[in-house]
PQR file of N, CA, C, O and H, with PARSE charges and radii, in Angstrom:
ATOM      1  N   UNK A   1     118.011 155.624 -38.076 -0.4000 1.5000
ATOM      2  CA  UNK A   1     117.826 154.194 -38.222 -0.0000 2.0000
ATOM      3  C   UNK A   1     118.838 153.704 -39.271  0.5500 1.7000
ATOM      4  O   UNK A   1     118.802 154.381 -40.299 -0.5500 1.4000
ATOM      5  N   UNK A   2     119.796 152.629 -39.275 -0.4000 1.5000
ATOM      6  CA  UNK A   2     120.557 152.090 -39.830 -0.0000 2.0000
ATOM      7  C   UNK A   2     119.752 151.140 -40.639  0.5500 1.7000
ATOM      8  O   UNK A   2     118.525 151.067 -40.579 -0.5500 1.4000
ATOM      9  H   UNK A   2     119.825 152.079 -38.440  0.4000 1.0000
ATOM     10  N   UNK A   3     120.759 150.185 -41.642 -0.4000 1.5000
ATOM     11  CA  UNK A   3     120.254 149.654 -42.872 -0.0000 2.0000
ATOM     12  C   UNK A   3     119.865 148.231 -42.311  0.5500 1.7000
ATOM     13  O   UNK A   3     119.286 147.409 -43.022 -0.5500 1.4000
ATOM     14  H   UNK A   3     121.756 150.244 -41.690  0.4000 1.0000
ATOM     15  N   UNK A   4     120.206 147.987 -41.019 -0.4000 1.5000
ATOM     16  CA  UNK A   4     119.779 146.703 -40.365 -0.0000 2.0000
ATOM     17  C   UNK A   4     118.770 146.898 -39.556  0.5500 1.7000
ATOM     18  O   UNK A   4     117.984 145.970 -39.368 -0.5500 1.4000
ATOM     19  H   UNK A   4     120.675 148.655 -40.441  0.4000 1.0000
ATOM     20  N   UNK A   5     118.637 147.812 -39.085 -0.4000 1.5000
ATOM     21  CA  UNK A   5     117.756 148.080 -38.103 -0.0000 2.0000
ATOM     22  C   UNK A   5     115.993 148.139 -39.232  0.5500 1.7000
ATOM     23  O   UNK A   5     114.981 147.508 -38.929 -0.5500 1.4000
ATOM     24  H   UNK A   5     119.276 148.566 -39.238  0.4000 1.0000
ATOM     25  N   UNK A   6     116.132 149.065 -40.472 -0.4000 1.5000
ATOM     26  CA  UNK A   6     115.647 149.050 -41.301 -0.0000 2.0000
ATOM     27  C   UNK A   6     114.969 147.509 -41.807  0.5500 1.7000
ATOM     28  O   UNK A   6     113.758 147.291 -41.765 -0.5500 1.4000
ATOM     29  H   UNK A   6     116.955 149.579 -40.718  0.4000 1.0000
ATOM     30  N   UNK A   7     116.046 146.450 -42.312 -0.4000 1.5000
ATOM     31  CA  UNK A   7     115.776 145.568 -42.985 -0.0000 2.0000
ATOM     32  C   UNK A   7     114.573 144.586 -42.015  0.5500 1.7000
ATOM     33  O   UNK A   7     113.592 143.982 -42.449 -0.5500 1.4000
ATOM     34  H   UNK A   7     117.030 146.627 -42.346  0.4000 1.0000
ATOM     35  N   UNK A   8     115.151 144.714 -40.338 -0.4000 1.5000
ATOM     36  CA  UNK A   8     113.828 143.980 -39.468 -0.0000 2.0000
ATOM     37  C   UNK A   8     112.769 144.533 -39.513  0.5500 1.7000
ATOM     38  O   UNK A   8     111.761 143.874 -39.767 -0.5500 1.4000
ATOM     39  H   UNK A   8     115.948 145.204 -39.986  0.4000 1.0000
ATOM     40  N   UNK A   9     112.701 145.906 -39.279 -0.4000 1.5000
ATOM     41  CA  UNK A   9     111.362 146.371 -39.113 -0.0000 2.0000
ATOM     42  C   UNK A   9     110.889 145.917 -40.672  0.5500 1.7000
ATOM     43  O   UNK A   9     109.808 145.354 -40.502 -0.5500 1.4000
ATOM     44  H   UNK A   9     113.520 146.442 -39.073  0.4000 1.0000
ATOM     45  N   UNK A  10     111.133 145.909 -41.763 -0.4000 1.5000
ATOM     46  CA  UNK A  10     110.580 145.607 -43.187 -0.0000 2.0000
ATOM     47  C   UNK A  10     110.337 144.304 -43.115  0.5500 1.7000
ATOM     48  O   UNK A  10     109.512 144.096 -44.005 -0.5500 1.4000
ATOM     49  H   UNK A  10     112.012 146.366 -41.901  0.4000 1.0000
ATOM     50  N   UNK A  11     110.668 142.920 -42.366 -0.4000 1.5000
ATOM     51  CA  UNK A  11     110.517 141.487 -42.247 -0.0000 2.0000
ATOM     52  C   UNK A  11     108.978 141.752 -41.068  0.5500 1.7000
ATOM     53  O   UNK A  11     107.876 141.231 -41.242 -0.5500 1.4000
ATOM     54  H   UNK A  11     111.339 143.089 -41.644  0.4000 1.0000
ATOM     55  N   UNK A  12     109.256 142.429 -40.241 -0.4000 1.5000
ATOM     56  CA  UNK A  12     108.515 142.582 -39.116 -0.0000 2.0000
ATOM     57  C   UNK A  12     106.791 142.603 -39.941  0.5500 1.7000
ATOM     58  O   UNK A  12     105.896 141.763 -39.849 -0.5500 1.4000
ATOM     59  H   UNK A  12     110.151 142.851 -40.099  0.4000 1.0000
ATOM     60  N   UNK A  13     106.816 143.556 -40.510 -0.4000 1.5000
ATOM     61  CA  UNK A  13     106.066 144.355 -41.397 -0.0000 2.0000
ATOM     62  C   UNK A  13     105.287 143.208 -41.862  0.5500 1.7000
ATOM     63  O   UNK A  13     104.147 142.907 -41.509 -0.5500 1.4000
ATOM     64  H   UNK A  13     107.543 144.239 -40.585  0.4000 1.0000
ATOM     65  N   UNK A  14     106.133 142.534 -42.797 -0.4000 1.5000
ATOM     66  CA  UNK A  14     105.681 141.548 -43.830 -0.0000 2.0000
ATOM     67  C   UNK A  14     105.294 140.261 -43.190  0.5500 1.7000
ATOM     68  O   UNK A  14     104.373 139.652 -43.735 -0.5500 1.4000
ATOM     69  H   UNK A  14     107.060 142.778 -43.083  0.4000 1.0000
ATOM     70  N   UNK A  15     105.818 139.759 -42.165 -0.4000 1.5000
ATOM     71  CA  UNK A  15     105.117 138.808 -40.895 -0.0000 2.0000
ATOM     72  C   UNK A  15     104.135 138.903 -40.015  0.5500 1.7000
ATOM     73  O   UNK A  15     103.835 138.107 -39.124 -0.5500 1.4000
ATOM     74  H   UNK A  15     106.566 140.254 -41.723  0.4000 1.0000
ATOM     75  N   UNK A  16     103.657 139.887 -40.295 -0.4000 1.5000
ATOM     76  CA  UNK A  16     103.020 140.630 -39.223 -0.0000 2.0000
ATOM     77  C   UNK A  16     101.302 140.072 -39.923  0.5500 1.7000
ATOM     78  O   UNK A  16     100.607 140.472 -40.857 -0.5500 1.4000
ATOM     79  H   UNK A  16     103.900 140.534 -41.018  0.4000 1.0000
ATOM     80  N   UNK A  17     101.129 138.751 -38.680 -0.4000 1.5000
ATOM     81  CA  UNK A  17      99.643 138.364 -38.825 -0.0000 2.0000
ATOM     82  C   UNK A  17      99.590 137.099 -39.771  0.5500 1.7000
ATOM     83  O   UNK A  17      98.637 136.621 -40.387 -0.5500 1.4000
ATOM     84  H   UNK A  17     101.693 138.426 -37.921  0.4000 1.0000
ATOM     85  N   UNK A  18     101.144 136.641 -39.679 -0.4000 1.5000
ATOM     86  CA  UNK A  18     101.118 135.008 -40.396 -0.0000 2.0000
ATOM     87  C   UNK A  18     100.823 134.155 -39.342  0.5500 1.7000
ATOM     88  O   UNK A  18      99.810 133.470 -39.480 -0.5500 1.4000
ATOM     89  H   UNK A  18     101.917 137.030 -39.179  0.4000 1.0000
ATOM     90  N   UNK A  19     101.384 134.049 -38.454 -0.4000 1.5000
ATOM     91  CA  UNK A  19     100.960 133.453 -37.092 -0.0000 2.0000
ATOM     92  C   UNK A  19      99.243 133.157 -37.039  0.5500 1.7000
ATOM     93  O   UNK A  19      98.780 132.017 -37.004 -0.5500 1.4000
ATOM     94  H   UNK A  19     102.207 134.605 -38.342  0.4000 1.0000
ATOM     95  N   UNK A  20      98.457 134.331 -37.039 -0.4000 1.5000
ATOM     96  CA  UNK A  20      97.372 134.203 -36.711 -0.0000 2.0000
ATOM     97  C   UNK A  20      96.270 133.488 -38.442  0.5500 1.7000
ATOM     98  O   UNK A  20      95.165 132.965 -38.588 -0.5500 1.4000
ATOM     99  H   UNK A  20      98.833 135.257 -37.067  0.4000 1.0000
ATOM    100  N   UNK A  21      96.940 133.726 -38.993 -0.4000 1.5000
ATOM    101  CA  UNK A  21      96.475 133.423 -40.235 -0.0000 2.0000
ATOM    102  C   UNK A  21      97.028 131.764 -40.241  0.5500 1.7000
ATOM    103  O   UNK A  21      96.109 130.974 -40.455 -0.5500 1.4000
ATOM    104  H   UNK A  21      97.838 134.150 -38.875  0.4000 1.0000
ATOM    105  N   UNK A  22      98.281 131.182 -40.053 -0.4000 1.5000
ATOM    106  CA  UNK A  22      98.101 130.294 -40.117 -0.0000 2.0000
ATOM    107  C   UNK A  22      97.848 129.562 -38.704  0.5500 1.7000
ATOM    108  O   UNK A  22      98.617 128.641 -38.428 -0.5500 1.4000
ATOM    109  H   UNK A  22      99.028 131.825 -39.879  0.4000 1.0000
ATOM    110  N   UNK A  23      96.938 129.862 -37.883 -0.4000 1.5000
ATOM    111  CA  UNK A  23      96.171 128.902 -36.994 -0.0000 2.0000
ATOM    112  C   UNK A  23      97.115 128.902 -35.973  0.5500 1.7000
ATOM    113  O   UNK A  23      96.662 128.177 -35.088 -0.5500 1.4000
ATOM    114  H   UNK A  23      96.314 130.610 -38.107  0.4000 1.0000
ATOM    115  N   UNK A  24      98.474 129.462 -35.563 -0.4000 1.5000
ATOM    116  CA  UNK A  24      99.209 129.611 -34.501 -0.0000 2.0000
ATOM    117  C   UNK A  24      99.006 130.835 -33.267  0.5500 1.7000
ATOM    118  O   UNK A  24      99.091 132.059 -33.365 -0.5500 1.4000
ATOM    119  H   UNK A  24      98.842 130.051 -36.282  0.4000 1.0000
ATOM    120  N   UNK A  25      98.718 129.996 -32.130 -0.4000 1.5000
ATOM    121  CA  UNK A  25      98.427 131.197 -31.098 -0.0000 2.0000
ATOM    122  C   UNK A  25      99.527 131.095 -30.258  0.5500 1.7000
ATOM    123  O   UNK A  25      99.963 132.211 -29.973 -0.5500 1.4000
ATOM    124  H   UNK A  25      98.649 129.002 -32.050  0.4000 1.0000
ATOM    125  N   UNK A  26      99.924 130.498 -29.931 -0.4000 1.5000
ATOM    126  CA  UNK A  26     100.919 130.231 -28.761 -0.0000 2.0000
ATOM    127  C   UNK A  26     101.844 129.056 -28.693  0.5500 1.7000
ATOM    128  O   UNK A  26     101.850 128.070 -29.430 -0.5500 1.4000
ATOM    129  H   UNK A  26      99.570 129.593 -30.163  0.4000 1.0000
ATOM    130  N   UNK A  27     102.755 129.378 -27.513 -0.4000 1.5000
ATOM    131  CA  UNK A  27     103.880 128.561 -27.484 -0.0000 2.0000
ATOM    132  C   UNK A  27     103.564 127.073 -28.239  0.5500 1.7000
ATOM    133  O   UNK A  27     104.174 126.633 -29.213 -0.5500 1.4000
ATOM    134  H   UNK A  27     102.750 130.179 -26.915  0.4000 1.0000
ATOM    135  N   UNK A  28     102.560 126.489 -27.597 -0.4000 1.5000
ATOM    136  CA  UNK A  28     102.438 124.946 -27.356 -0.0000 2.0000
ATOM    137  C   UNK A  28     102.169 124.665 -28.821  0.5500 1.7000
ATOM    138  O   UNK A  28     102.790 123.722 -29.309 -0.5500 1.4000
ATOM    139  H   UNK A  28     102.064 126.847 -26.806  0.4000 1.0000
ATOM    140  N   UNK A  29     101.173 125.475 -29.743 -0.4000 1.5000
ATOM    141  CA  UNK A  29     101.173 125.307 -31.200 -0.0000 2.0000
ATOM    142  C   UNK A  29     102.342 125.569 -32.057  0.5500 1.7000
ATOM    143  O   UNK A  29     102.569 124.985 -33.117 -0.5500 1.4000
ATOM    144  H   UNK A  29     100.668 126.242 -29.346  0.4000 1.0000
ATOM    145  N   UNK A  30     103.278 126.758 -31.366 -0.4000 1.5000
ATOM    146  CA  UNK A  30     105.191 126.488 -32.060 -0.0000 2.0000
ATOM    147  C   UNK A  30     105.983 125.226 -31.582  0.5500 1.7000
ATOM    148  O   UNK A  30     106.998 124.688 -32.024 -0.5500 1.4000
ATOM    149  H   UNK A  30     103.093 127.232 -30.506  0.4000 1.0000
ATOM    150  N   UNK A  31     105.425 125.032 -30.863 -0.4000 1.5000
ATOM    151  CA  UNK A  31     106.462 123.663 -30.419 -0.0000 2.0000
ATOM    152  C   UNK A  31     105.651 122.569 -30.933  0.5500 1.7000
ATOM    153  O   UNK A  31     106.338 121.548 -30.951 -0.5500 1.4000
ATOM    154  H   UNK A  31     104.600 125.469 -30.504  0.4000 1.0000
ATOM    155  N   UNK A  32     104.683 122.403 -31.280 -0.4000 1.5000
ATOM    156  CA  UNK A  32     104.094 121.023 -31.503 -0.0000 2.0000
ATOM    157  C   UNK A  32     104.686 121.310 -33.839  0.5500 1.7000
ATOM    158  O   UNK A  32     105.104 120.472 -34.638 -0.5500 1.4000
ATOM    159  H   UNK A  32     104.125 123.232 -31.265  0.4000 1.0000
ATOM    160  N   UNK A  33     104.436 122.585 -33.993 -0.4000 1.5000
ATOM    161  CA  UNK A  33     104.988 122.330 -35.344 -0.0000 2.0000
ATOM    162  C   UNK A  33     106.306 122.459 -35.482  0.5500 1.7000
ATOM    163  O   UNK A  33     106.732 121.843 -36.459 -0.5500 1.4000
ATOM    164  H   UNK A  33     104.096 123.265 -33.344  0.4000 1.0000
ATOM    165  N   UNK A  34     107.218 123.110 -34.781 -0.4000 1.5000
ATOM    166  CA  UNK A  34     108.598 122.557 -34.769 -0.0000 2.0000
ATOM    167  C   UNK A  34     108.919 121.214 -34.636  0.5500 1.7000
ATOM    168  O   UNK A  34     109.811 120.689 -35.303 -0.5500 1.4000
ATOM    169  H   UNK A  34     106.872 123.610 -33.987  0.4000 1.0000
ATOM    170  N   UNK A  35     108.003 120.414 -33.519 -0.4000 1.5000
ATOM    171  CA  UNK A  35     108.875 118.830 -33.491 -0.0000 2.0000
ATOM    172  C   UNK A  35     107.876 118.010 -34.468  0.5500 1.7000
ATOM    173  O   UNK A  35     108.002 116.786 -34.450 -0.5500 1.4000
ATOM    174  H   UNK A  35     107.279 120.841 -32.977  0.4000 1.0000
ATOM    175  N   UNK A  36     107.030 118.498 -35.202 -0.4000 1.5000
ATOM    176  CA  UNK A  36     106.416 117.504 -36.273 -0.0000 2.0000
ATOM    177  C   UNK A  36     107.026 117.411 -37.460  0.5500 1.7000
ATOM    178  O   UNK A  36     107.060 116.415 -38.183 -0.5500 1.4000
ATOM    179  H   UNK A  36     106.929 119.492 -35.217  0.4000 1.0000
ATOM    180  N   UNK A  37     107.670 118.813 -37.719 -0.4000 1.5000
ATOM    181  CA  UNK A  37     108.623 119.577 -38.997 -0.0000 2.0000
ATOM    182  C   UNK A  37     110.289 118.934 -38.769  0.5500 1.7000
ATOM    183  O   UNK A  37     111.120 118.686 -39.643 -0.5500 1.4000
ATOM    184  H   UNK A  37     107.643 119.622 -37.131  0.4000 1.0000
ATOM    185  N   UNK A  38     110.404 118.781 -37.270 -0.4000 1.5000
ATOM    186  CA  UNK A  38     111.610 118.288 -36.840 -0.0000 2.0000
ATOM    187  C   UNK A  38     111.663 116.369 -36.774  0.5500 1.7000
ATOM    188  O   UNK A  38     112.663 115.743 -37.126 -0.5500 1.4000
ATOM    189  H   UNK A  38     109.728 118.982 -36.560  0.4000 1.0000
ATOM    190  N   UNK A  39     110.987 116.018 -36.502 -0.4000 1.5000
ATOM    191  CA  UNK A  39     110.794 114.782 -36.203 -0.0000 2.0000
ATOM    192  C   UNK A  39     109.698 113.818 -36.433  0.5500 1.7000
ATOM    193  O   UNK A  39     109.578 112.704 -35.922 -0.5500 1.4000
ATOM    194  H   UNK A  39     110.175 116.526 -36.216  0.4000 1.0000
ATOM    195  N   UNK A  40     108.967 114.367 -37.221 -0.4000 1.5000
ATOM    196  CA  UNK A  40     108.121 113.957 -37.445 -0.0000 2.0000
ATOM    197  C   UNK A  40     107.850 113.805 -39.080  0.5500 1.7000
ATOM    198  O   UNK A  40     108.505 113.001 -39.744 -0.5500 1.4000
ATOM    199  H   UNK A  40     109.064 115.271 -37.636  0.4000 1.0000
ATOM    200  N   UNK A  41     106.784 114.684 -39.691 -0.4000 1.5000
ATOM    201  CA  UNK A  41     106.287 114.242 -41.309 -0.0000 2.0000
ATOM    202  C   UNK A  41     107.532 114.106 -42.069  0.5500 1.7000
ATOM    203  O   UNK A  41     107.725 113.256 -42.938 -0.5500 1.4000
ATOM    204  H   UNK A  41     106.252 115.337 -39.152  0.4000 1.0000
ATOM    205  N   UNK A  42     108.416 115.058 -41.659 -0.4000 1.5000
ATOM    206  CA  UNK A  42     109.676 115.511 -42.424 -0.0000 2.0000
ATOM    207  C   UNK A  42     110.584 113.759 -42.830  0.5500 1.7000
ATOM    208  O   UNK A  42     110.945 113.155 -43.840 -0.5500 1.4000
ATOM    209  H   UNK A  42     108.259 115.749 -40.953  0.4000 1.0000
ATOM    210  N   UNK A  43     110.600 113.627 -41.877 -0.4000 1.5000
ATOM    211  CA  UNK A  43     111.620 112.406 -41.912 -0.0000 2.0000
ATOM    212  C   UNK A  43     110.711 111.103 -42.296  0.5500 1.7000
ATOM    213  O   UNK A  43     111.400 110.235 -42.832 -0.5500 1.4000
ATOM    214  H   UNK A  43     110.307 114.118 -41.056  0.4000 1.0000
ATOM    215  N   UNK A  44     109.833 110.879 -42.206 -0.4000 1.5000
ATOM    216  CA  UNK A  44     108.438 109.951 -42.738 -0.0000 2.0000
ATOM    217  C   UNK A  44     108.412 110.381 -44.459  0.5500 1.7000
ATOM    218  O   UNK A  44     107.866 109.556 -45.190 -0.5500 1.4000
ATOM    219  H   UNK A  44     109.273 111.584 -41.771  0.4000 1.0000
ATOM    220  N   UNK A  45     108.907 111.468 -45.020 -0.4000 1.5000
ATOM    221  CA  UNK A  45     108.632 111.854 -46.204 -0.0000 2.0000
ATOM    222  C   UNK A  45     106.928 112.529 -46.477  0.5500 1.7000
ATOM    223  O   UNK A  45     106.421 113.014 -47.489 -0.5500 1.4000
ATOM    224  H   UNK A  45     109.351 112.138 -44.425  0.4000 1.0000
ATOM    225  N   UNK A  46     106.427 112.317 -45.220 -0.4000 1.5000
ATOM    226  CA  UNK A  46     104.730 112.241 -45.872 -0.0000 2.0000
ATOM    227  C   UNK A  46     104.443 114.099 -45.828  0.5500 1.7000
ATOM    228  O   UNK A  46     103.418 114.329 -45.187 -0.5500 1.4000
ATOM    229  H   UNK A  46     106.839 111.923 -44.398  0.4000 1.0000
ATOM    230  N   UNK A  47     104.822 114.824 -46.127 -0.4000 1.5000
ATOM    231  CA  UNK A  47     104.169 116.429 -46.223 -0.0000 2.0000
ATOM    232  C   UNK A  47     105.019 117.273 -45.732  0.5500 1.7000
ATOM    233  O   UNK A  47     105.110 118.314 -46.384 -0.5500 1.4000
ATOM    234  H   UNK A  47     105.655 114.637 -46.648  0.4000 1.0000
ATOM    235  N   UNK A  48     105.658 117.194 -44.834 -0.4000 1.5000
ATOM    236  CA  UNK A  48     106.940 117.770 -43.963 -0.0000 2.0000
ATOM    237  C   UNK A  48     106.245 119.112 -43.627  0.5500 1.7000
ATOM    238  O   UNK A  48     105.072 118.740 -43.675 -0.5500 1.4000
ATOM    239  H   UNK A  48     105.584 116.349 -44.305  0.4000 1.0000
ATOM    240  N   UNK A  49     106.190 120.668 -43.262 -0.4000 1.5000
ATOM    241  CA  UNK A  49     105.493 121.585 -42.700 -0.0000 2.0000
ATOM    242  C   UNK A  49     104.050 122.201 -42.888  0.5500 1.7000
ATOM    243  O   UNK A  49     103.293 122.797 -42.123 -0.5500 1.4000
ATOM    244  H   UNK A  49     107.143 120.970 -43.224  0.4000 1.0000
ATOM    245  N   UNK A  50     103.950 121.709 -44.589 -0.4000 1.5000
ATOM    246  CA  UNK A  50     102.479 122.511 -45.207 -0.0000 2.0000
ATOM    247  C   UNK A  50     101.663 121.097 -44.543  0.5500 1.7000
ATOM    248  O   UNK A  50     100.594 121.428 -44.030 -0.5500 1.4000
ATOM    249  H   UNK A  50     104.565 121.224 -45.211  0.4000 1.0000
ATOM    250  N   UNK A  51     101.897 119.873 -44.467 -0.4000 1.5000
ATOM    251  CA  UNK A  51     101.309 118.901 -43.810 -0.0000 2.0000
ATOM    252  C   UNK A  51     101.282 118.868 -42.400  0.5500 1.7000
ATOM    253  O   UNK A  51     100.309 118.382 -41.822 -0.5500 1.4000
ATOM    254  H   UNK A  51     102.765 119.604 -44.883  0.4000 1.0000
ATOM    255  N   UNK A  52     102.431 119.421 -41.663 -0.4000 1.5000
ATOM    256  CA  UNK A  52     101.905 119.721 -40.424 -0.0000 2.0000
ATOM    257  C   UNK A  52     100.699 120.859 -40.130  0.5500 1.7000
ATOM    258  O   UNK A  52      99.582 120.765 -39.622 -0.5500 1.4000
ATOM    259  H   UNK A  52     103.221 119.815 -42.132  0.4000 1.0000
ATOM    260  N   UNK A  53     101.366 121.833 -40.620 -0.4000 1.5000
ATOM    261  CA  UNK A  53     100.404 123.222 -40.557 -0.0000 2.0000
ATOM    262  C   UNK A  53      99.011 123.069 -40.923  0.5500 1.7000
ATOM    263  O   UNK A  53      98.267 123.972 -40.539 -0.5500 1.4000
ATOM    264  H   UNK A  53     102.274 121.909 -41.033  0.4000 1.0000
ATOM    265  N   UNK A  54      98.437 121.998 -41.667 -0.4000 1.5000
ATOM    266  CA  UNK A  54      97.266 121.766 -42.014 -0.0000 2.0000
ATOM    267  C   UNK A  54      96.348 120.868 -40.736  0.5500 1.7000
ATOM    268  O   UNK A  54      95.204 120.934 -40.287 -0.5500 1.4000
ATOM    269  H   UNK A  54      99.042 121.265 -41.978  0.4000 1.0000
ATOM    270  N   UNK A  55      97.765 119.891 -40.427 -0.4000 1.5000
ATOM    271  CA  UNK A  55      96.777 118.746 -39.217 -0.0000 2.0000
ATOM    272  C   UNK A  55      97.009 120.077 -37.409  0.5500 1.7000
ATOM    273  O   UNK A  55      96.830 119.834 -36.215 -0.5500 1.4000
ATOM    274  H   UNK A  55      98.695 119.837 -40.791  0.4000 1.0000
ATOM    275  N   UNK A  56      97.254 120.783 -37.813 -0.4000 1.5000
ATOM    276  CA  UNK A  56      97.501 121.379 -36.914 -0.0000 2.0000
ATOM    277  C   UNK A  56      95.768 122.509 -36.532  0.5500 1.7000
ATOM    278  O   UNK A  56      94.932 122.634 -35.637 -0.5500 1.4000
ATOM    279  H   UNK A  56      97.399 120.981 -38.782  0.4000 1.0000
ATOM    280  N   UNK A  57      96.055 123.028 -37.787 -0.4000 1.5000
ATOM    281  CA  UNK A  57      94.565 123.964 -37.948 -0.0000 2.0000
ATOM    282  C   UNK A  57      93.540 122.909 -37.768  0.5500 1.7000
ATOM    283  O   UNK A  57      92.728 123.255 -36.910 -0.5500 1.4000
ATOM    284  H   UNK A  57      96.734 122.927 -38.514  0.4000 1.0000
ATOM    285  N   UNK A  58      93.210 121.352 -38.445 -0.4000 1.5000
ATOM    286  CA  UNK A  58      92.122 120.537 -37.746 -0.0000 2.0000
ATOM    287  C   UNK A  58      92.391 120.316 -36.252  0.5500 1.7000
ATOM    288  O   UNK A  58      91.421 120.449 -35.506 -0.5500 1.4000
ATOM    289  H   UNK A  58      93.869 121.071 -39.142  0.4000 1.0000
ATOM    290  N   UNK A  59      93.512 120.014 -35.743 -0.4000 1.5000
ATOM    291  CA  UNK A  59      93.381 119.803 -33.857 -0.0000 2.0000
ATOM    292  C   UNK A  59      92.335 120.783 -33.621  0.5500 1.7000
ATOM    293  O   UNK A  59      91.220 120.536 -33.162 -0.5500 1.4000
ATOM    294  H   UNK A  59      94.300 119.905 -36.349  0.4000 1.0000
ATOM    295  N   UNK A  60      93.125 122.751 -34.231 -0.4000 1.5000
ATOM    296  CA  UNK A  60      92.470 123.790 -33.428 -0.0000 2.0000
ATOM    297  C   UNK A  60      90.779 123.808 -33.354  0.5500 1.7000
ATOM    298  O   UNK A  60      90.094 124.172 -32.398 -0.5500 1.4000
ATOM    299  H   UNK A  60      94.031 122.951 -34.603  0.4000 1.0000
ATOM    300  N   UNK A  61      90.240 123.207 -34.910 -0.4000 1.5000
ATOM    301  CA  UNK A  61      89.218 123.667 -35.156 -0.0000 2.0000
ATOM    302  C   UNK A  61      88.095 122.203 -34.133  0.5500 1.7000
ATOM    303  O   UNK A  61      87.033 122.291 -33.518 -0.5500 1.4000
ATOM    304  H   UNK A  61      90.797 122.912 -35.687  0.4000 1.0000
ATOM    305  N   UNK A  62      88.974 121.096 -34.395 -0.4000 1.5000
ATOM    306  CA  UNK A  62      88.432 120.440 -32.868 -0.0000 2.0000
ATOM    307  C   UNK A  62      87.988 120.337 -31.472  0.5500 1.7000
ATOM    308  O   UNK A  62      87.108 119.660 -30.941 -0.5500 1.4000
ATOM    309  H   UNK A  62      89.837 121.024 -34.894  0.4000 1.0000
ATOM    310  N   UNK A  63      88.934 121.294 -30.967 -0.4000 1.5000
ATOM    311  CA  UNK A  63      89.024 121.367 -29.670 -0.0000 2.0000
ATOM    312  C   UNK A  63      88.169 122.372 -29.321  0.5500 1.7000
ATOM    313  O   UNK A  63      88.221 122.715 -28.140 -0.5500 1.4000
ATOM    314  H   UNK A  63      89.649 121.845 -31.399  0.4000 1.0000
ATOM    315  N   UNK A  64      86.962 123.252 -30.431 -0.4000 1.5000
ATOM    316  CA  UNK A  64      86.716 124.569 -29.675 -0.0000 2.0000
ATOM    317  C   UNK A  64      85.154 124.135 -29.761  0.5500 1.7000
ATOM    318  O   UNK A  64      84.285 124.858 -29.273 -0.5500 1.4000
ATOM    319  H   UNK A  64      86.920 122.974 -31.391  0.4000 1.0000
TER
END
């Protein structure tokens, strides 16, 4: 194993279960916080990702 090949599996490692921890299951929840982070709070000034990621976990905890 080379020193790159190395350095992903060590990112891999350390990511491993942020997704599910922060309230992301699937595509439609990466794309709805990419274009809120992209086009949305960000440019409004009002919270930009920790403000998406938060109205995001209330949708989830709504809908179930």
């Amino acid at each position: 194993m080379n020193k790159h090949t190395a350095a992903i599996r060590k990112a891999q490692a350390a990511f491993a279960g942020a997704a599910e921890a922060m309230g992301v299951s699937g595509e439609e929840d990466v794309q709805e916080l990419v274009e809120e982070a992209r086009y949305g709070k960000q440019q409004a000034g009002t919270g930009g990702m920790e403000e998406a990621l938060r109205e995001l976990k209330m949708k989830r905890h709504m809908k179930m």
